[in-house]
C-alpha positions as CSV (number, residue, x, y, z in Angstrom):
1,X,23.5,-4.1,-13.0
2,X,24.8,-3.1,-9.8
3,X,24.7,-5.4,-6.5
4,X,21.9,-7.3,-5.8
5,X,19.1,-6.5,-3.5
6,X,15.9,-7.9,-3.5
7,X,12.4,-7.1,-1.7
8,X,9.2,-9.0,-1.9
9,X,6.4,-7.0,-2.3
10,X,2.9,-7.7,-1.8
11,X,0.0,-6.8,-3.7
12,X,-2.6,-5.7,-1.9
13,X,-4.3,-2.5,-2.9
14,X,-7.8,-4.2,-4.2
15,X,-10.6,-3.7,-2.9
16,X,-11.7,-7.6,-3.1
17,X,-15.0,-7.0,-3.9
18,X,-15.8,-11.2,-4.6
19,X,-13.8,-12.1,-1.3
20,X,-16.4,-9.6,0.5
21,X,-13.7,-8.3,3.0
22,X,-10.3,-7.8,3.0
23,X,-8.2,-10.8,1.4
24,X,-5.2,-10.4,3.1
25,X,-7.0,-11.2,6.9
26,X,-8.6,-14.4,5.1
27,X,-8.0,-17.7,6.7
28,X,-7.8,-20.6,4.8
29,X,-8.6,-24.2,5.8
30,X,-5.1,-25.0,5.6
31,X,-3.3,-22.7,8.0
32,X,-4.6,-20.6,11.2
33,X,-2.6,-17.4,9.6
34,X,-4.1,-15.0,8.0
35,X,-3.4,-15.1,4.2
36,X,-0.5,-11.4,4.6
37,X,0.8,-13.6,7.4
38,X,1.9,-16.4,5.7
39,X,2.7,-14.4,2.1
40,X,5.0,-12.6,4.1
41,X,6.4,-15.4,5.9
42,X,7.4,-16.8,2.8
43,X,10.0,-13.9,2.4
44,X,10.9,-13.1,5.6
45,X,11.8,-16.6,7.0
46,X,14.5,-17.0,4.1
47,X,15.6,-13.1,5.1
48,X,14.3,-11.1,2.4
49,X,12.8,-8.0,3.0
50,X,8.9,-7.1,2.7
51,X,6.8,-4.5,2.0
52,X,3.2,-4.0,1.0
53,X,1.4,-1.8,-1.0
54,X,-2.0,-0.9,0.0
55,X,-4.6,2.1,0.7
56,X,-4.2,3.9,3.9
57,X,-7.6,2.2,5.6
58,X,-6.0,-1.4,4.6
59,X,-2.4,-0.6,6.3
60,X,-4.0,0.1,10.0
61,X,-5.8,-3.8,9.8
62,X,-2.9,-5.3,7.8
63,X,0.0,-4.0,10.3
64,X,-2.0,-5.1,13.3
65,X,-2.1,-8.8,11.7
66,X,1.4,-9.4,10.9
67,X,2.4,-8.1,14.5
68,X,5.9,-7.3,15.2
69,X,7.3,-8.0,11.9
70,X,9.6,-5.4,10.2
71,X,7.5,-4.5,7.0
72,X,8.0,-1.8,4.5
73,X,4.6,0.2,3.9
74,X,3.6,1.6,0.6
75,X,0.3,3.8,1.0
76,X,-1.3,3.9,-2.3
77,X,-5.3,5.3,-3.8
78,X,-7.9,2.9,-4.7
79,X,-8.1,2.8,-8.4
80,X,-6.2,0.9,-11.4
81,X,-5.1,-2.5,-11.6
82,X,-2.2,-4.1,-10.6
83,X,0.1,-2.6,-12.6
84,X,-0.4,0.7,-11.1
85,X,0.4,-1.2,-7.4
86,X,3.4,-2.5,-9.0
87,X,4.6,0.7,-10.6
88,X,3.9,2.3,-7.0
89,X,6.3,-0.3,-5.4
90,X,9.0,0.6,-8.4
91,X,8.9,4.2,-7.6
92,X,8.6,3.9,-4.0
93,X,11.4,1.2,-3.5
94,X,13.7,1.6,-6.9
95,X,16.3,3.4,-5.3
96,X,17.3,0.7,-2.9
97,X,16.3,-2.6,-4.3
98,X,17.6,-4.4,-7.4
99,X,14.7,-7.1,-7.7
100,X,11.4,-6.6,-6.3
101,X,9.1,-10.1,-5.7
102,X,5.5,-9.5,-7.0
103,X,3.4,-11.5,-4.6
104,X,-0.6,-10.7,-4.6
105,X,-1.5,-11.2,-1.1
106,X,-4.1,-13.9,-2.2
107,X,-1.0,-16.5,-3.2
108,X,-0.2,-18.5,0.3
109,X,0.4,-21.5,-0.9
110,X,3.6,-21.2,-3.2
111,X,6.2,-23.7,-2.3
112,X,9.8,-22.5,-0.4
113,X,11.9,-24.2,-3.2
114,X,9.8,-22.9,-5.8
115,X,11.3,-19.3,-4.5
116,X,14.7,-21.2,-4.6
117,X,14.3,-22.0,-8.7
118,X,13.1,-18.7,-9.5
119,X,15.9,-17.2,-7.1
120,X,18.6,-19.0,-9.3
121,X,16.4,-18.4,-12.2
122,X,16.8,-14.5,-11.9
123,X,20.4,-14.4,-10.7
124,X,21.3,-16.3,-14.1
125,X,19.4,-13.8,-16.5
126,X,19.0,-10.6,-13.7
127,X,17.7,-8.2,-16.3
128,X,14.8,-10.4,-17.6
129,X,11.6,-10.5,-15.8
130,X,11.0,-14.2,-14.6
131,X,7.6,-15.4,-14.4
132,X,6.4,-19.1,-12.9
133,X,4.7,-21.2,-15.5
134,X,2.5,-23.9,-13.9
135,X,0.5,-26.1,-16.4
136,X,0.8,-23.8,-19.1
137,X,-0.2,-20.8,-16.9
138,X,1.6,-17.7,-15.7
139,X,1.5,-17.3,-11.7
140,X,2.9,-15.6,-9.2
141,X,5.4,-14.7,-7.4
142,X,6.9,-12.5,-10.5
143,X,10.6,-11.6,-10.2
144,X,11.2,-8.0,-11.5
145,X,14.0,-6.3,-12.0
146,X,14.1,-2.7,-11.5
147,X,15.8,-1.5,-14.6
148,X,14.4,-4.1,-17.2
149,X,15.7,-5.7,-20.9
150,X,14.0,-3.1,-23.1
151,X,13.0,-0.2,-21.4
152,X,11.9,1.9,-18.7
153,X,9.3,0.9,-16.4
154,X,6.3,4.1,-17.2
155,X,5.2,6.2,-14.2
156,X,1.4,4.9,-14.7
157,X,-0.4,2.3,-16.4
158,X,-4.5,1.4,-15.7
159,X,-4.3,-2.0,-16.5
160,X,-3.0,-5.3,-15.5
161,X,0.5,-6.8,-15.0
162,X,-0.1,-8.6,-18.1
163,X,-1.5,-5.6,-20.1
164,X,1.5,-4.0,-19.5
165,X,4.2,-6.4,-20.2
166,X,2.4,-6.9,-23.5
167,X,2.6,-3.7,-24.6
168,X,6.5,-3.2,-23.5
169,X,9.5,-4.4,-25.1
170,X,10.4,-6.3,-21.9
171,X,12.4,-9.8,-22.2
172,X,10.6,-12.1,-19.9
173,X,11.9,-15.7,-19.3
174,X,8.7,-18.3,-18.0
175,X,10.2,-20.9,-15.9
176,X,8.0,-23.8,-15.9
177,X,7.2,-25.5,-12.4
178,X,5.4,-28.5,-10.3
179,X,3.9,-25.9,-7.9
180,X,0.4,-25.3,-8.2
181,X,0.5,-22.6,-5.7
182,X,1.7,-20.4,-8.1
183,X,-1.7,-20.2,-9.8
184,X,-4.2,-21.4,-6.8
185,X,-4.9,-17.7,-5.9
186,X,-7.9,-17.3,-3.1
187,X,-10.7,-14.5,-5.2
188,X,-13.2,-15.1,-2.9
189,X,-14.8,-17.5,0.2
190,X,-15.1,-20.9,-2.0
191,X,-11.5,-20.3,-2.7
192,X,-10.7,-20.9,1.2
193,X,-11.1,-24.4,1.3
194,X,-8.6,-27.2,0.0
195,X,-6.3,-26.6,-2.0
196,X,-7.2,-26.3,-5.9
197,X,-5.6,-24.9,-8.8
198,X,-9.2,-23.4,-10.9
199,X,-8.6,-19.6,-9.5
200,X,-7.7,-17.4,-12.6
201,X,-7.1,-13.9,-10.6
202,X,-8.5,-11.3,-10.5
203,X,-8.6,-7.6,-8.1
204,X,-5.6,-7.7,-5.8
């Protein structure tokens, strides 16, 4: 594997059908941002490079609510789960990044240094996907290497992240952490209020 380059990208292509409007301009009782303010923030304030994949409608509310940021957009159909958003990012960014940072757009709340562990995580084992492991459940963000352990990445796949790593031959290292962030994903307006860790994902 070449030099490294990483890019977060955001998930945020679903049509949030229990949140009732768009999840990424949500507000949370925690923080006056909108929830694709303060995913991106996550990235961008440590200098790592963002983009988004969404539908065309989305893009036009999303880019007006994170302002004058530089973000990388990724126009996409409705349809498919999140593996097809992810496998759009691959083909739209894998020419220029190394690592891309899976992060649906309904995750605010994952902890700075828990980036920092999975940052050292990945540069230890780069050509394994590393996935956050918070009491005993896979969260988000993902790290994914662009040219896996194992195989290819497919041009298209219908299902979930999960339904594709399952049926792959990819190597993925789980890094187990204290963050409950990584799991306490916001599906729709009970989600909104304190922080909890009962979300268990859903349309991104």
């Amino acid at each position: 594997m070449g030099e490294r380059s990483d890019t977060a990208l955001i998930l945020a292509r679903g049509a949030s059908r229990r949140m009732g409007s768009a999840k990424g301009l949500c507000v949370a009782d925690d923080d006056p941002r909108p929830l694709i303010a303060r995913v991106a923030a996550l990235y961008l304030d440590r200098g790592v490079p963002v983009a988004v994949v969404t539908t065309d409608a989305l893009a036009r509310v999303y880019a007006e609510a994170l302002g004058s940021a530089q973000i990388t957009w990724i126009k996409a159909g409705e349809g498919g789960g999140t593996a097809r958003s992810v496998l759009y990012g691959i083909q739209a960014l894998g020419t220029s990044v190394s690592h891309l940072w899976l992060h649906p757009v309904d995750l605010p709340r994952v902890h700075t240094a828990t980036l920092v562990e999975l940052q050292l995580s990945s540069s230890e084992t780069p050509d394994k996907i590393v996935v956050p492991i918070y009491a005993e459940r896979p969260g988000h963000p993902v790290v994914l290497p662009i040219v896996p352990a194992g195989g290819a990445w497919p041009v298209d796949h219908p299902g979930d992240m999960r339904d594709l790593l399952r049926e792959g031959s990819y190597q993925v290292r789980r890094i187990p952490c204290d963050d409950p962030g990584v799991v306490d994903d916001m599906d729709g307006p009970q989600d909104l209020g304190p922080p909890t860790t009962a979300g268990v994902g859903g349309d991104d």
